[in-house]
C-alpha positions as CSV (number, residue, x, y, z in Angstrom):
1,X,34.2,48.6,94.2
2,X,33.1,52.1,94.6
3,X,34.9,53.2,91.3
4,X,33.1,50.5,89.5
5,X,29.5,51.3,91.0
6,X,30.4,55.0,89.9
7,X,31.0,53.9,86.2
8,X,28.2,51.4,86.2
9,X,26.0,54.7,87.0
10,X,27.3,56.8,84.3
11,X,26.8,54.3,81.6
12,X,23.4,54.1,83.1
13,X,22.7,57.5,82.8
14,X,24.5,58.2,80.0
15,X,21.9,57.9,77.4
16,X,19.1,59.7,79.3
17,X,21.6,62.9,79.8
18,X,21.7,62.7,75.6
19,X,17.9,63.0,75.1
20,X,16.4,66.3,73.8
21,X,16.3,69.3,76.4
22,X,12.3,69.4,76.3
23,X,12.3,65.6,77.4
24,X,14.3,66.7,80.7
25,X,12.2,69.9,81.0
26,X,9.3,67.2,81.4
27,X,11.1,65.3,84.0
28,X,12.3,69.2,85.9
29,X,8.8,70.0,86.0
30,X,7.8,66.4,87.5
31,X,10.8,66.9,90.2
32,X,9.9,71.0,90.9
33,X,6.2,68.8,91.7
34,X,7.3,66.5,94.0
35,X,10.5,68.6,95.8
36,X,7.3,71.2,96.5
37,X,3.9,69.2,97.1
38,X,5.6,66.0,98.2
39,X,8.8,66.0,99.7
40,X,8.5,70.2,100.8
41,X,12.3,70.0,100.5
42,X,13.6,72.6,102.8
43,X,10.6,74.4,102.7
44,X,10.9,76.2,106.0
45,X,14.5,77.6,105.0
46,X,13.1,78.9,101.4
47,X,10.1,80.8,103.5
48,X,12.5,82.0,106.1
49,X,15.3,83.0,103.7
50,X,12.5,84.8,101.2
51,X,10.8,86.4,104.1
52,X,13.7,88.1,106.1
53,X,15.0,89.3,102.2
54,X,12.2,90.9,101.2
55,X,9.9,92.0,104.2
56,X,8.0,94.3,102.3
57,X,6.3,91.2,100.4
58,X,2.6,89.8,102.1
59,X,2.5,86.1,102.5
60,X,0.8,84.9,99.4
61,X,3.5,86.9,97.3
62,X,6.4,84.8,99.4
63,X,4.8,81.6,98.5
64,X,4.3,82.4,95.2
65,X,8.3,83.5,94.6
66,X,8.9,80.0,96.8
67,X,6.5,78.0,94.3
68,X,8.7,80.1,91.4
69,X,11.8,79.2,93.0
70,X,11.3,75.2,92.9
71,X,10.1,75.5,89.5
72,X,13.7,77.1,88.7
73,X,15.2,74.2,91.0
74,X,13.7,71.9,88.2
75,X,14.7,73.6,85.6
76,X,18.4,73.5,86.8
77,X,18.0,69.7,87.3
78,X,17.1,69.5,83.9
79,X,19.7,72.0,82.3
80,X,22.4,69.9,84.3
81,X,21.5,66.6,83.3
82,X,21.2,67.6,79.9
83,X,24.4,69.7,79.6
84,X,26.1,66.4,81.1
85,X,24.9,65.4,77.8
86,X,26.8,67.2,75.7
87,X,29.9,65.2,74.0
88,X,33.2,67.2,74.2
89,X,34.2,68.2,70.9
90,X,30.7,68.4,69.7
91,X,28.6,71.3,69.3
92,X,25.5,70.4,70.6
93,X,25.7,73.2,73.7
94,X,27.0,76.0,71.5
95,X,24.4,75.5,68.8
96,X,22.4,75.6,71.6
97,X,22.1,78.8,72.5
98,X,21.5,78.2,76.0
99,X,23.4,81.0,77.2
100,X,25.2,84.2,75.7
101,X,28.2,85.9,77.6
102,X,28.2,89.9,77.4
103,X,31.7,91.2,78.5
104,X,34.3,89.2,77.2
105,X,35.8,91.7,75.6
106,X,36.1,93.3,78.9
107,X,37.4,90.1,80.5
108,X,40.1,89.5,77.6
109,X,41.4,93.3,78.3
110,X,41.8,92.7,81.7
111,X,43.1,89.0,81.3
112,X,46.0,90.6,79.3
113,X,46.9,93.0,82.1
114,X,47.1,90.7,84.5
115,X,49.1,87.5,86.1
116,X,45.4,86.4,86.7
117,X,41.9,87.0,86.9
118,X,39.6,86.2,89.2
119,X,35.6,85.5,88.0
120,X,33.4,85.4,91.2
121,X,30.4,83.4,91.1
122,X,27.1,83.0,92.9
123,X,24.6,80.4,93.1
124,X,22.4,82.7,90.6
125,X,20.8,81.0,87.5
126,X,22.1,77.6,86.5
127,X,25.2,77.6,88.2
128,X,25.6,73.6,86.9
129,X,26.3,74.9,83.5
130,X,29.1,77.2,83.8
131,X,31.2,74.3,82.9
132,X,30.1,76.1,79.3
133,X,31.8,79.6,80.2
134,X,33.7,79.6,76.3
135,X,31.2,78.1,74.3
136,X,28.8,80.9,75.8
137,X,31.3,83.5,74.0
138,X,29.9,84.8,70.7
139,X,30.3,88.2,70.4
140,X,34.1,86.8,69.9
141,X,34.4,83.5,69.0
142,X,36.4,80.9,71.3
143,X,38.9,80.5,69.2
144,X,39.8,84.2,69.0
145,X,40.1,84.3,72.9
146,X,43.6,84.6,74.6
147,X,43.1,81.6,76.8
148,X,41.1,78.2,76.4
149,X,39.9,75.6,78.5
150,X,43.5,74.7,80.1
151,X,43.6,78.2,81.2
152,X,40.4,77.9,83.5
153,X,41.0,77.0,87.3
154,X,37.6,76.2,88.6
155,X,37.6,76.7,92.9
156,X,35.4,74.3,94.9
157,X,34.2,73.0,98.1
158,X,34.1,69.7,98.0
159,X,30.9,67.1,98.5
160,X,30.6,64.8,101.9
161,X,29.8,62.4,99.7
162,X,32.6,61.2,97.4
163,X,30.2,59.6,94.7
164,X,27.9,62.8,94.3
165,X,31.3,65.1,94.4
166,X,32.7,62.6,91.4
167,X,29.8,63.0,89.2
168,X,28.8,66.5,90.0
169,X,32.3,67.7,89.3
170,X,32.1,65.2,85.7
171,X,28.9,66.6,84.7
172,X,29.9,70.3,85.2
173,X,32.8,69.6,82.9
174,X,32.0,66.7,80.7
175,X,31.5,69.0,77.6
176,X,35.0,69.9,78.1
177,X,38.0,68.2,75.9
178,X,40.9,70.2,77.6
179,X,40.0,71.4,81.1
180,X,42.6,70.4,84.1
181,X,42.2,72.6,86.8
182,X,39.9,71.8,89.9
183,X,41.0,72.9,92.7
184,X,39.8,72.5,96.3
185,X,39.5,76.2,97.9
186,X,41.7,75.0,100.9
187,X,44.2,74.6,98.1
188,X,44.2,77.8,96.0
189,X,46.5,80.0,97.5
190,X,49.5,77.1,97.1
191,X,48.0,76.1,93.4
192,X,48.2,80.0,92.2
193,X,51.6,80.0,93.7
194,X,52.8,76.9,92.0
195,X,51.1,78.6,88.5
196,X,52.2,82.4,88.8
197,X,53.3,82.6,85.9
198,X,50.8,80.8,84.2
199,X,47.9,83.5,83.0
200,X,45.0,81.8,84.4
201,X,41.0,82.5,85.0
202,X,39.9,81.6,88.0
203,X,36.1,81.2,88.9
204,X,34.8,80.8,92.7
205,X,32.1,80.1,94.0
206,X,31.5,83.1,96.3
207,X,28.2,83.1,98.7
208,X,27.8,84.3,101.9
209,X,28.8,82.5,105.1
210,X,32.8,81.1,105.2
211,X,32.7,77.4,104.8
212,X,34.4,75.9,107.8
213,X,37.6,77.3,108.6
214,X,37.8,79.8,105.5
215,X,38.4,83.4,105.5
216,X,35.2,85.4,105.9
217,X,34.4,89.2,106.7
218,X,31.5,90.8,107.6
219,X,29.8,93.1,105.1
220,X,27.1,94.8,106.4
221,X,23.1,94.1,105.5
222,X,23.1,92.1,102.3
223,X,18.9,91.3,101.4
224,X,18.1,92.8,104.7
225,X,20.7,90.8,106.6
226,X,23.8,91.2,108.3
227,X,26.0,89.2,106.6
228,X,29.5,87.0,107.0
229,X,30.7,86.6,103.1
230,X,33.6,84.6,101.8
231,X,36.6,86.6,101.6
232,X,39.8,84.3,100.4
233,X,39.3,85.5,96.6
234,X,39.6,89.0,97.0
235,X,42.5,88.2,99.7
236,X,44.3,86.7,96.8
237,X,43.4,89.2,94.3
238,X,44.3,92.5,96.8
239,X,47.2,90.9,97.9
240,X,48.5,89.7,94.5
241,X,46.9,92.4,92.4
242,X,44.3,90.4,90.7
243,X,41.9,91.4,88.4
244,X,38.3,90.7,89.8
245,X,35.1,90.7,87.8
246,X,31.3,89.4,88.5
247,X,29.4,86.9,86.8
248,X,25.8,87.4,86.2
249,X,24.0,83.9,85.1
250,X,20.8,85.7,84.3
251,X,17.6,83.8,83.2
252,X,15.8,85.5,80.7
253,X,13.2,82.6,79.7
254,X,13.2,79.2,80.1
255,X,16.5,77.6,77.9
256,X,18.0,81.2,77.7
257,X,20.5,82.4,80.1
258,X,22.8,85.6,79.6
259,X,25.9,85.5,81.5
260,X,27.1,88.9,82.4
261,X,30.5,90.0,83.1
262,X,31.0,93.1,85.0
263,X,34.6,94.4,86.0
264,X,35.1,95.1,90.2
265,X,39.0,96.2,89.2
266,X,41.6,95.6,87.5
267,X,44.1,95.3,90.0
268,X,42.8,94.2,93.7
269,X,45.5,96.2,94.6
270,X,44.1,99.0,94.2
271,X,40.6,98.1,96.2
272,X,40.3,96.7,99.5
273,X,38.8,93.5,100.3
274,X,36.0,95.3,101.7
275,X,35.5,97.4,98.9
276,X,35.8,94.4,96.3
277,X,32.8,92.3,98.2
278,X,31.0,95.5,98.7
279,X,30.9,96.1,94.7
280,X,30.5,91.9,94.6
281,X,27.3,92.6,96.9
282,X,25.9,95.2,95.7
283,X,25.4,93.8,91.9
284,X,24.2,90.6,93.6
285,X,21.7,92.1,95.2
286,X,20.6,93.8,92.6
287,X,20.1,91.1,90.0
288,X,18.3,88.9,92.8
289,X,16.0,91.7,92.9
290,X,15.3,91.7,90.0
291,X,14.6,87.8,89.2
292,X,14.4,86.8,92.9
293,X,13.6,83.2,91.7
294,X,16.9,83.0,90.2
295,X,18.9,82.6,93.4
296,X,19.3,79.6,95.6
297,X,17.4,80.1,98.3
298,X,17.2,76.2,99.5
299,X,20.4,77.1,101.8
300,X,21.2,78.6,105.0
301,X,23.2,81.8,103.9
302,X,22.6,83.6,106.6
303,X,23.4,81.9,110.2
């Protein structure tokens, strides 16, 4: 029964997600409305997040980067629901040009080097469209890359609720025709194991504060805070020499994203943990500085 509510939904939905992007801008900026000056979803935890992160900032300037920040929480609802829109095999996202990767060249030289690389993640820009990671590559074209969609491992925590984890993991991949690996982060270390000597690209999700029972270390002040971040990726990488790079999902105007890949090492070997998520950190915190609205600051990440 649940299965068949689940595909009832998507056909539902299905024809709305292919509608032009400006229609689901409309509906974003109708939803970034209501989530701030009806519902005031998690309004105290936005406040309390942007105030202890940048206590240099008056009042009326927190409220203004919190008014910012739910109009970015629309425009991600609307990004997603059109990106879910996308037909695999089509080339209605590349044409796009939603978003333009800068450092693949430095990911494919690492890739080569290694038995695998790992891509950490934040919840920066439109995290719901990384799903896109190739078609974003046009500096070299996807084709030319050494590895495709059946080389990406995607890590995840998975939803409470089985429904929303079905269709958020189908939407983040639907533009995808040959994309097999998601894998729950409780399962990672046996999955890269099993697949050692399969070159793969791995991308986690890595924010501060360990989910439940999941390798964390502290790291120091992190927006002003002492911090607990999630440590199992660069316990992989160090331990398993691992190349490690950062993704930057930056937004440079509405329907434009660059995604920025930055090299931490090339084998975690040769860096500690601590020194990996120190360098992770540190061009976090930058880029949040400097578009603080482009972080999710809805969430406890500090406890």
């Amino acid at each position: 029964m649940a299965e068949t509510g689940y595909k009832i939904f998507k056909a539902l939905i299905k024809p709305f997600q292919k509608l032009p992007l400006g229609f689901h801008y409309a509906m974003g900026s109708a939803f970034a409305w209501l989530a701030e000056n009806v519902v005031r979803y998690r309004r105290d935890i936005i406040i309390t997040n942007l105030s202890r992160s940048f206590p240099e900032l008056k009042y009326k300037a927190i409220t203004k980067l919190a008014h910012d920040y739910y109009n970015h929480m629309g425009e991600i609802f609307a990004e997603a629901m059109w990106f879910g829109g996308c037909e695999p095999g089509t080339s209605r996202l590349r044409d796009s040009h939603m978003c333009e990767a800068r450092g693949m060249e430095e990911l494919v030289r690492i890739y080569k080097a290694n038995p695998h690389v790992i891509l950490l993640n934040s919840h920066f820009g439109n995290f719901e469209t990384l799903g896109g990671f190739l078609q974003y590559s046009y500096e070299i074209p996807p084709e030319e890359l050494p590895f495709g969609e059946a080389n990406i491992c995607v890590v995840y925590k998975r939803l409470f609720s089985d429904f929303w984890d079905h269709f958020v993991r189908d939407n983040r991949s639907y533009p995808l025709k040959d994309f097999r690996h998601y894998v729950e982060s409780k399962n990672v270390l046996r999955f890269a194991l099993a697949h050692k000597n399969d070159p793969l690209v791995f991308i986690f999700d890595n924010d501060q504060h360990p989910y439940k029972n999941s390798t964390g270390r502290k790291i120091g002040s992190f927006m002003n805070q002492e911090t607990e971040a999630m440590a199992g990726a660069v316990a992989l990488a160090h331990r398993y020499g691992l190349g490690v790079m950062y993704i930057c999902f930056d937004r440079l105007e509405r329907g434009r994203y660059e995604m920025r890949l930055t090299p931490i090492c090339d084998d975690g070997r040769q860096m500690s943990e601590e020194e990996m998520l120190e360098r992770y950190y540190s061009l976090l915190e930058a880029d949040i500085r400097k578009t603080p609205a482009n972080y999710l600051w809805s969430h406890r990440r500090w406890k």
